[in-house]
Every structure is written in C-alpha cells, then in structure tokens.
C-alpha atoms as one frame of an Amber mdcrd trajectory, in Angstrom:
protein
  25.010   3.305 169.555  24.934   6.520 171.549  28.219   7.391 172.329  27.904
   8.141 175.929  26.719   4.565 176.207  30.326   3.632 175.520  31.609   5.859
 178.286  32.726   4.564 181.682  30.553   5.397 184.333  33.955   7.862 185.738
  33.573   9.952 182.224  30.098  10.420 182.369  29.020  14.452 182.203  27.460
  16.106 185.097  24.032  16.294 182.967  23.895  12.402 182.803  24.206  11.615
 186.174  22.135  13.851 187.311  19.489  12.846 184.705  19.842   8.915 186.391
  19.447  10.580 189.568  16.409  12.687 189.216  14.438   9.814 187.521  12.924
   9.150 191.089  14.103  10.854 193.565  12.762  11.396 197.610  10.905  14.746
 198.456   9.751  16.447 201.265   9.543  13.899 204.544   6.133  13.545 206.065
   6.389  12.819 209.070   3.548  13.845 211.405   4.231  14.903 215.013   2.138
  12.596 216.087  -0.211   9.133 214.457  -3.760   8.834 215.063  -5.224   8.890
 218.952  -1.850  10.371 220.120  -0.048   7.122 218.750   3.877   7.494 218.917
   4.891   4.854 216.065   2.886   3.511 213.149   2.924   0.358 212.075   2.579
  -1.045 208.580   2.601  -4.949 208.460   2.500  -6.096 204.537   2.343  -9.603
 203.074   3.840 -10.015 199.123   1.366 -12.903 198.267   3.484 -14.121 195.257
   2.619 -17.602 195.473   3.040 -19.495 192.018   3.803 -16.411 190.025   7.444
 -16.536 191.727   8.150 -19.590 189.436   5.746 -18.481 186.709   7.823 -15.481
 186.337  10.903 -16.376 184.885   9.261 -19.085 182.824   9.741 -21.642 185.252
   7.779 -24.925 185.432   9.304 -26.827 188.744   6.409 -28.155 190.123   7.792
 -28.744 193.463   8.764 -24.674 193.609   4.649 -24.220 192.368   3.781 -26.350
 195.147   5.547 -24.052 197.866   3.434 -21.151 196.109   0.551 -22.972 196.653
   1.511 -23.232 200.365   0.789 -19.898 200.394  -2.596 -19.929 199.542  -3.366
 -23.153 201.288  -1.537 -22.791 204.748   0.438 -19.235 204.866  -2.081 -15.923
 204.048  -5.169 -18.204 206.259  -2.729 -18.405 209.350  -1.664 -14.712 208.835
  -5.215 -13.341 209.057  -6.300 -15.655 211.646  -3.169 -14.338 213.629  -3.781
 -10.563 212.822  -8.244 -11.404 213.534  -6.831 -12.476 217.404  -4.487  -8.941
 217.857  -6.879  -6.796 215.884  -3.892  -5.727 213.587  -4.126  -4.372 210.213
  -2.000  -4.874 207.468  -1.830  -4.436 203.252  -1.677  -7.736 200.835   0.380
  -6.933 197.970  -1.135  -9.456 195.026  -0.031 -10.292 191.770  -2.866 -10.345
 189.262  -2.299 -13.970 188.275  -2.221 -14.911 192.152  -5.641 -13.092 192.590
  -7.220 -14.871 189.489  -5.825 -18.027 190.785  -7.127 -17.682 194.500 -10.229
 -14.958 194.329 -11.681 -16.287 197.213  -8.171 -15.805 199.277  -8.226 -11.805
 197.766 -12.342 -11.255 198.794 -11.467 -12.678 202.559  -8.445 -10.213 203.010
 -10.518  -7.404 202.167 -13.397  -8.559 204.179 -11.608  -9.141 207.147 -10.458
  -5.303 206.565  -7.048  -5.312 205.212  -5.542  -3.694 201.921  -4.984  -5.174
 199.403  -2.451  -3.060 196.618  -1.046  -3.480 192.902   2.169  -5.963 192.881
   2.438  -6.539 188.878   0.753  -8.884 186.795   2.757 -12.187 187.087   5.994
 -10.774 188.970   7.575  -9.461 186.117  10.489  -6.849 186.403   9.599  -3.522
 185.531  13.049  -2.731 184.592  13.221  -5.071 181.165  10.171  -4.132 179.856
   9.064  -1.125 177.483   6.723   1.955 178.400   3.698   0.730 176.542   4.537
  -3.418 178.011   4.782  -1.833 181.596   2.127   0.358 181.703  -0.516  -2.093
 180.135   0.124  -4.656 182.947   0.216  -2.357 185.925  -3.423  -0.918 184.875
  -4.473  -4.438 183.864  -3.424  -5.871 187.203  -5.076  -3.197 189.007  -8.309
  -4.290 186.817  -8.577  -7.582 188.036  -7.819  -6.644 191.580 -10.740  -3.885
 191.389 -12.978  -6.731 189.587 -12.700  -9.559 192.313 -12.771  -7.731 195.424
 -14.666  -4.519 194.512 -12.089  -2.081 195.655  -9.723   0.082 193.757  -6.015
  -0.521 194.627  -4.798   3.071 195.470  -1.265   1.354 196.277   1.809  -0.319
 194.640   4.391  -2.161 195.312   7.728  -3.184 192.214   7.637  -6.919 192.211
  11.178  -7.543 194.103  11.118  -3.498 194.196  12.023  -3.404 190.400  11.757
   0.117 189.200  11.925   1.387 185.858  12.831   4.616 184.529   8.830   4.820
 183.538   7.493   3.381 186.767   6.986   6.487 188.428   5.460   8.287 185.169
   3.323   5.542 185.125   2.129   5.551 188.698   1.119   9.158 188.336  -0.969
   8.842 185.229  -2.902   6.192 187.433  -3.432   8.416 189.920  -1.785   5.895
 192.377  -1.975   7.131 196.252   1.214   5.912 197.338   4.145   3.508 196.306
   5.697   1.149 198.324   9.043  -0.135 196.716  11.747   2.214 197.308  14.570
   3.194 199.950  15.799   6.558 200.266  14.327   7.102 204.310  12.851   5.333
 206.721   9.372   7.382 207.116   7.638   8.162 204.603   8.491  10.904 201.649
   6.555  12.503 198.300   8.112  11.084 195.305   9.740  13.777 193.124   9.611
  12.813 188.934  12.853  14.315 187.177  12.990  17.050 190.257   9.040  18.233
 190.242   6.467  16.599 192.804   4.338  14.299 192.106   1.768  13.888 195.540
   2.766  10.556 195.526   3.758   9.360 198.970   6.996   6.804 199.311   6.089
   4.437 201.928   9.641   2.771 202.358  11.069  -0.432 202.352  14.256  -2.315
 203.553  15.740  -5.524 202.730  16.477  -5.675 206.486  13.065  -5.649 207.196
  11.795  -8.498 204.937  11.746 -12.224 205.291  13.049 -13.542 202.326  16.612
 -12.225 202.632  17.201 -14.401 205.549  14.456 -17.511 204.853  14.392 -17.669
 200.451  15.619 -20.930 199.548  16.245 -22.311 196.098  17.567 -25.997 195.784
  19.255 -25.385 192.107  21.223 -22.518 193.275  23.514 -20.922 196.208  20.611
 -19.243 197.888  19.646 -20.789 200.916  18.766 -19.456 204.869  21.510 -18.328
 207.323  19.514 -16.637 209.867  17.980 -18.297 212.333  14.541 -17.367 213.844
  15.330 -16.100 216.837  17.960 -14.215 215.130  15.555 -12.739 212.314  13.132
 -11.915 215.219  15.848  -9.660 216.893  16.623  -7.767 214.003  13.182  -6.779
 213.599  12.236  -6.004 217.095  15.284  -3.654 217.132  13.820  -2.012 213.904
  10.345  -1.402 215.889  11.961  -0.328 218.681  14.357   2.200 217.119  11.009
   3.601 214.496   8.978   3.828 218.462  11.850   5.720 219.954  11.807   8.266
 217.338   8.134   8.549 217.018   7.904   7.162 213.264   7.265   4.464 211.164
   7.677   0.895 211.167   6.965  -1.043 207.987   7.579  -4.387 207.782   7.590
  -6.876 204.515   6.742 -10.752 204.649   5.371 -13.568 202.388   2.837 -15.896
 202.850   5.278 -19.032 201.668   7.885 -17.755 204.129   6.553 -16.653 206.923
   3.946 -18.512 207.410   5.237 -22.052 208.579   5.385 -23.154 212.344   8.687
 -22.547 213.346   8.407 -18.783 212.218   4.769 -17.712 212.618   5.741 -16.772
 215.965   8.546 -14.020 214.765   5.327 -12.028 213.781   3.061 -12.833 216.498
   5.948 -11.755 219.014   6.352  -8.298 217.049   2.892  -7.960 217.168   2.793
  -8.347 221.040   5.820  -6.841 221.256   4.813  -3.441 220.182   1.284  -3.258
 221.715   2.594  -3.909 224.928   4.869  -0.537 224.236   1.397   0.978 224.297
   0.193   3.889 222.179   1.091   2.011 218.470  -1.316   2.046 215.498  -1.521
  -0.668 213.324  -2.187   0.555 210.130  -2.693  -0.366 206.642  -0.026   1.214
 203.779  -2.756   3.559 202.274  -3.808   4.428 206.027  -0.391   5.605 207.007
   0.150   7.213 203.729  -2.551   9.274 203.503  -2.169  10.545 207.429   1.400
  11.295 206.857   0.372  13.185 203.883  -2.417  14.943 205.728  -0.745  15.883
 208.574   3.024  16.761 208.059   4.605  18.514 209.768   4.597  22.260 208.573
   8.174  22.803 208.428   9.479  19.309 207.550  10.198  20.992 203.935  13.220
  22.328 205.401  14.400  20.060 208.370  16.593  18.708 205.801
C-alpha cells in the first residue's frame, strides 16, 4: 500500500492536494453580456428521467420502488412536455441508456417535440467505483443507444447523482462531449480545466438547492423521506430565478419525472415557468443551447474578472 495512502488527510504534501484538486477544476466564466434577442437571464429546465434504473442500480428488485419508475414513463415525462408544449419552453432530458431501451417511444417524442435529450450513464451507475476501461465503455455505449433510437448525437452529459470520477473528465474529452452538466464550482457557466490545462468543455452547473429530490426523494426502508413542503420548495426556486434574472445570468434547474410530476407539485414548475416569462425578456433554452452561446459569446475580458 502506498504510503501516503496511510497519511491523514492534515499530513498530506502540497503536491497531493493539489493533484486532487486539479483533477477537475472550473476555468474561465462565460458569461455573455447579454442571451439571445437581448434576453437578460437564461433558462435551462432539465428532467433526470431515471425511472426503473434508480432501483436497477444498486441491484435492487422492490417492485413497488420499479413501479414508481414506471410512473415516470407512464404519468410524469407525458405531463412535463404537455406542460412545456402550452408555455413553448424548452428544456434537456437527461436518459439513462436502460431507461431509453425500456421506453424508446418516450425518448423519440422528447426529441420531436424539440427538446434535448443528453448522456446520463448506462443504468445509473456511479462513476466513482468503477475503472477507466468499465467507465468509459458505458458512457460511449449509452451515448450509442441514445444516438440509435432518436437519431441524434448526445453532445451533453450529466454524472448519474453528479458522480464524478477522477477519469470522467478525460473521458468526456476523448468523446468530444460539448458540455457537462454535473458539477458545482459557479453558478453560470465555466470551461472545465483537466489537471490545470483547458479542455473547451463548458460546465453548465448544478445545485442540490435547485433539484427536486433533496426535498421530495422518499425511501420507505430508510430515513429519507420529504420535509419541504410545496409551497416551500416553490419559494426556494423562484428566489433562485429571481436572483440568476437580477444579475443577468443563468438559471438551471434539475427535476425528475417520478418526482415532479404528480398533482400536488406539477404546479411548482408551471408557476416558475409563468413566473419568469412574465419578468419578460427570458430565454428558455436547452443545456447544449445555453452552452454553446455562452461559449460563443463571452465576454472578452471575463478571463480576468476573477
């Protein structure tokens, strides 16, 4: 055993640290002065359509936890799009191989109906347990099957539960991938630097405060169950538009089909939606829309407004 493995985290050299630092680290910001048509926020609505693989995962066979995946399918991603068809709202599907074999039609309609739809593993696996060669094969054999059923190549990504490995990023660039969407270090989006040198990847970030599950994920067999209620869950995220339209940025928001998607909290997203378009002068976006304009059009000195 390496003997720095043995070391507490307090003794570890300067070289180390830095090393675990650097693996994947934020760039440059690009943030535009301005989003498409004089817009002053963008916004980046994204459904994680998990569905069964969320039990599959961890080798789980509860059929009454498969069933809520199959809500999903069945109930949650069909109200979604009708809801975002009646606003005119775009948004980015993040699928899990197995849940696009499982439901191809659901996956064709999506892209159809003019959404994204972007790479989110193979059956919800964490990219952190497994090997280069395991991690790799399933990321480009995911994006496979997504390319095969609904004729597009995936130029996005998103870590199942924002797992990243010490090889994700390596991985992403040998694909070629547009933009990731899975890690935390701003608000609007960033390139992605790989052991300190750029990779043209653009970060489009997440936040645990901005997705559903942390205050709706229930599981029966353990201590996890919701503490937020609705109206409560809708606050926080209209505060999280509002603050991202003040400062003329970003707004990215992260759901799930077999959360969201029942009665009593469809409405949190259809009162976002609303929400910001009566603000006027928002653009509703998918991931690899916003990406590649805040790639394109960043602001010339925003290398050094940090």
């Amino acid at each position: 055993m390496d003997q720095r493995g043995e070391l507490e985290p307090w003794q570890w050299p300067e070289e180390h640290w830095r090393q675990l630092v650097n693996q994947a680290r934020a760039g440059r910001p690009l943030r535009p002065k301005s989003w498409p048509g004089g817009a002053r926020c963008a916004v980046a609505l994204s459904f994680d359509s998990d569905h069964e693989t969320n039990e599959l995962r961890d080798g789980g066979k509860s059929i009454g936890r498969l069933s809520w995946g199959q809500y999903g399918n069945r109930v949650g991603v069909p109200r979604i799009l009708d809801l975002l068809d009646r606003y005119g709202a775009k948004a980015t599907f993040y699928v899990p191989a197995v849940a696009a074999l499982l439901y191809p039609d659901e996956q064709r309609r999506v892209v159809r109906e003019g959404h994204e739809i972007g790479i989110h593993s193979w059956i919800h696996e964490l990219n952190s347990v497994l090997p280069y060669e395991a991690e790799r094969d399933l990321m480009f054999r995911a994006a496979d099957v997504l390319e095969e059923i609904t004729g597009v190549r995936p130029v996005g990504m998103r870590t199942a539960s924002w797992d990243f490995s010490p090889n994700t990023l390596r991985i992403e660039k040998e694909y070629g991938l547009l933009y990731d969407s899975s890690l935390m270090a701003d608000e609007d989006c960033y390139e992605l630097l790989l052991d300190g040198v750029p990779t043209g990847i653009v970060e489009l970030p997440v936040e645990w405060v901005r997705d559903d599950a942390v205050y709706f994920m229930m599981n029966r067999f353990s201590s996890l169950r919701p503490y937020t209620p609705p109206e409560g869950v809708f606050d926080i995220f209209r505060r999280e538009f509002d603050a991202a339209y003040e400062a003329g940025g970003l707004f990215q928001l992260t759901c799930h089909p077999h959360i969201i998607g029942y009665r009593s909290r469809i409405w949190i997203l259809e009162e976002l939606i609303r929400h910001a378009k009566a603000k006027g002068h928002v653009w509703f976006a998918t991931h690899a829309e916003v990406a590649t304009y805040a790639r394109d059009h960043a602001e010339a000195t925003a290398e050094t407004a940090r």
